[in-house]
N, C-alpha and C positions, 0 to 999 in steps of 0.2 A: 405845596402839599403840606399838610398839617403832620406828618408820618415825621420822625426824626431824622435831619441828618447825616445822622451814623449809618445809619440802612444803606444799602447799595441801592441806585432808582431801581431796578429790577420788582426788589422787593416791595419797595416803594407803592409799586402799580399794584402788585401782587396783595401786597396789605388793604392796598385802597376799594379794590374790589370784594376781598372777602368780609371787611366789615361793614361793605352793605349788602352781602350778604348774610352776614349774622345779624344785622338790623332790620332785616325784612324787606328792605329796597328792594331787593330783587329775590323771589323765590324762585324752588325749580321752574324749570321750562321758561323760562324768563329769557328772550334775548340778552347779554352781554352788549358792555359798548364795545363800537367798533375795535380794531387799532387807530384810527382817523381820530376818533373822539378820543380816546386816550391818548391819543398823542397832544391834542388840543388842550385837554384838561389835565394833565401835569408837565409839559415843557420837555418830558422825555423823547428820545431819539425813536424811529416807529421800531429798529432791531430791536434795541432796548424793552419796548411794549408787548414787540413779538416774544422775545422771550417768557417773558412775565405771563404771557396768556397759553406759551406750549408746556411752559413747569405746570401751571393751575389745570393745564386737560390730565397732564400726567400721572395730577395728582389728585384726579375724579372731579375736581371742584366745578369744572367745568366741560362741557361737550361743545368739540369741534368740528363744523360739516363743511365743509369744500363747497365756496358759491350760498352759503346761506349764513354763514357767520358763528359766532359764538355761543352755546344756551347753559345755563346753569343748570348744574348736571341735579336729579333726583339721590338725593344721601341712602347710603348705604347702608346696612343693617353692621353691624360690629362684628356678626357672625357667617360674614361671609368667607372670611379667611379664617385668622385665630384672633383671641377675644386677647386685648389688650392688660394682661392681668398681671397680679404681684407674687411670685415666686412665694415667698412666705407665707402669704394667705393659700393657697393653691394647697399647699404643705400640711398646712394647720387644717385645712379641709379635711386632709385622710387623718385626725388626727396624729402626726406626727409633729416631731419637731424641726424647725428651722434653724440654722445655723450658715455663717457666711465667715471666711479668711478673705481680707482685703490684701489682695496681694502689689496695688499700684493704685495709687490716687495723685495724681500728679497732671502738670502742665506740660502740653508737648507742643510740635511743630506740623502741620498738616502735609502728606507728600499730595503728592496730583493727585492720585485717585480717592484719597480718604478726601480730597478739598473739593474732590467733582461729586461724591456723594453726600458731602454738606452742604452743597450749596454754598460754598466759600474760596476765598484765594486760596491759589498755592502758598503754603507757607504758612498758613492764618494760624494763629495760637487756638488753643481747644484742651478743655481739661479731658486727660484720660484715666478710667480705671477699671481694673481688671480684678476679679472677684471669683471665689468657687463659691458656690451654694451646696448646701450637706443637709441632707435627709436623714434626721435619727446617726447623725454623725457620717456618712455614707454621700460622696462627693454624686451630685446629677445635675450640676449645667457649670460649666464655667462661661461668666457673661465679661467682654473683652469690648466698653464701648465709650465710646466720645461724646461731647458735651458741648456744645456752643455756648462759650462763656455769657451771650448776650441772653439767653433765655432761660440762665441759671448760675448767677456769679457767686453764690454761695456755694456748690458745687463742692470745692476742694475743704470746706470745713467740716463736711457731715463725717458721724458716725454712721459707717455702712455696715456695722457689725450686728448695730443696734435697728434700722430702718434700709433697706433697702432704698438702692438708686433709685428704681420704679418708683415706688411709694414716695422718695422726696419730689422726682420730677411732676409726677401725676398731681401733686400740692401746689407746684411752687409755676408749673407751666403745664398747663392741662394740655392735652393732645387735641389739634383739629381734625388732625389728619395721620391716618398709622399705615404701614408698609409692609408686610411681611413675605419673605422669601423663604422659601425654604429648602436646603437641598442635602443629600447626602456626604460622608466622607470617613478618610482614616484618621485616626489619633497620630497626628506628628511625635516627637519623645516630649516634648516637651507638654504641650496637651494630655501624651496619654499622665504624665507624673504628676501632674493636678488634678487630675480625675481619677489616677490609683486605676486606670486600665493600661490593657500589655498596646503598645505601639502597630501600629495599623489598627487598631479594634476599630469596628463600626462606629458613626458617630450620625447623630440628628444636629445639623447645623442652622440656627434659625436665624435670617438677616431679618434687625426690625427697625425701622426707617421714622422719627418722629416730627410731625411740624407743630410751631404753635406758631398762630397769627401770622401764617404764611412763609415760615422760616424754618429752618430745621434743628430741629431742637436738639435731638440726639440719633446718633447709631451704633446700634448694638451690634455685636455678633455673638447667640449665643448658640455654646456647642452640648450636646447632653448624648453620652453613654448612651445607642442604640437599645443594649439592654435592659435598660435603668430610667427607660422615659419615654414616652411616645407623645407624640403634637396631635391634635384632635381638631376638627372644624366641623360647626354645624352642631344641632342638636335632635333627638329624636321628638316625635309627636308627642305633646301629651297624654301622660296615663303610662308610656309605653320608656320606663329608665333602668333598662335590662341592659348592662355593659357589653361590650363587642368582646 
């Protein structure tokens, strides 16, 4: 396979397929090669294949049918969840101003479950930082997220005071594929004292999940003051931009 040895084969397959599908080889509705034929054309194990082919359903790029095989799923509009966008500009929208305290910029140790949602070993090194964002001085998200050093090794030099993480990853490793979860909760002490709210306060917690070229680039968690933020998806009709 032409893919680097550094990759795990997983990725490997997973790589090999989606840059023909960004090549045009295959458009939607396009049958997918088997597992058989994947297995034939890179040497990998068929578990191995099978993996590579249930990460790519899960992660839309492809559709799985029982008895008819694999097809390449139809792309998604951006705005079927939430739009993949940069705190700062977002900010600068309502004319206000942006501000960020880097509160952690560092290399850590992955446990299981940070390493099962990167798509990584247990253990695997991964740059971590932890960041408040402040509106007009006034804390509204603290973002708490990892970094796969392979899809962004300059990572631990940036100024994040100055550019946001977003804004360098969206540069330096464009998104193929984005995630987002999102669920409620209370402010731990620690949470609510970065965010300057009293402890249990409500909180909007957004998990955002990123791939580049089939790998996962980074995850976020970010938490924002229930009262101080709301998550939106979708947009109204043209003509019709009267706020809710």
């Amino acid at each position: 396979m032409a893919e680097s040895d550094a990759l795990p084969l997983y990725l490997q397959v997973k790589r090999r397929l989606m840059d023909r599908i960004a090549a045009g080889d295959l458009s939607p509705g396009d049958r997918a090669p088997t597992e058989r034929a994947l297995v034939e054309q890179t040497g990998a194990s068929r578990m191995t294949v099978n993996r590579a082919l249930r990460e790519l359903a899960d992660e839309g790029v492809i559709t799985r049918i029982q008895g008819a095989g694999s097809f390449v799923a139809e792309p998604k509009s951006a705005s079927d969840l939430l739009t993949l966008h940069n705190i700062a500009d977002e900010i600068a929208g309502r004319r206000r101003r942006h501000s960020a305290d880097v509160l952690r910029l560092a290399r850590t140790r992955l446990s299981a479950d940070e390493a099962a949602r990167m798509r990584l070993e247990r253990g695997a090194e991964a740059f971590h930082s932890i960041l408040v964002h402040r509106e007009d001085g006034t804390p509204i998200q603290l973002e708490d997220r990892l970094v796969n050093p392979a899809s962004a090794p300059d990572y631990l030099t940036q100024d994040f005071t100055r550019r946001t993480p977003n804004a360098y990853l969206t540069a330096c490793a464009p998104a193929s594929a984005v995630e987002h979860v999102v669920e409620a909760g209370g402010a731990d002490a620690q949470t609510a004292e970065r965010l300057a709210i009293a402890p249990g306060a409500p909180c909007l917690i957004a998990w955002r999940r990123t791939w580049t070229g089939g790998a996962v680039a980074s995850l976020a968690r970010l938490t924002h003051p229930a009262d101080r933020y709301r998550l939106t998806a979708g947009r109204p009709p043209v003509g019709d931009a009267a706020p809710l």
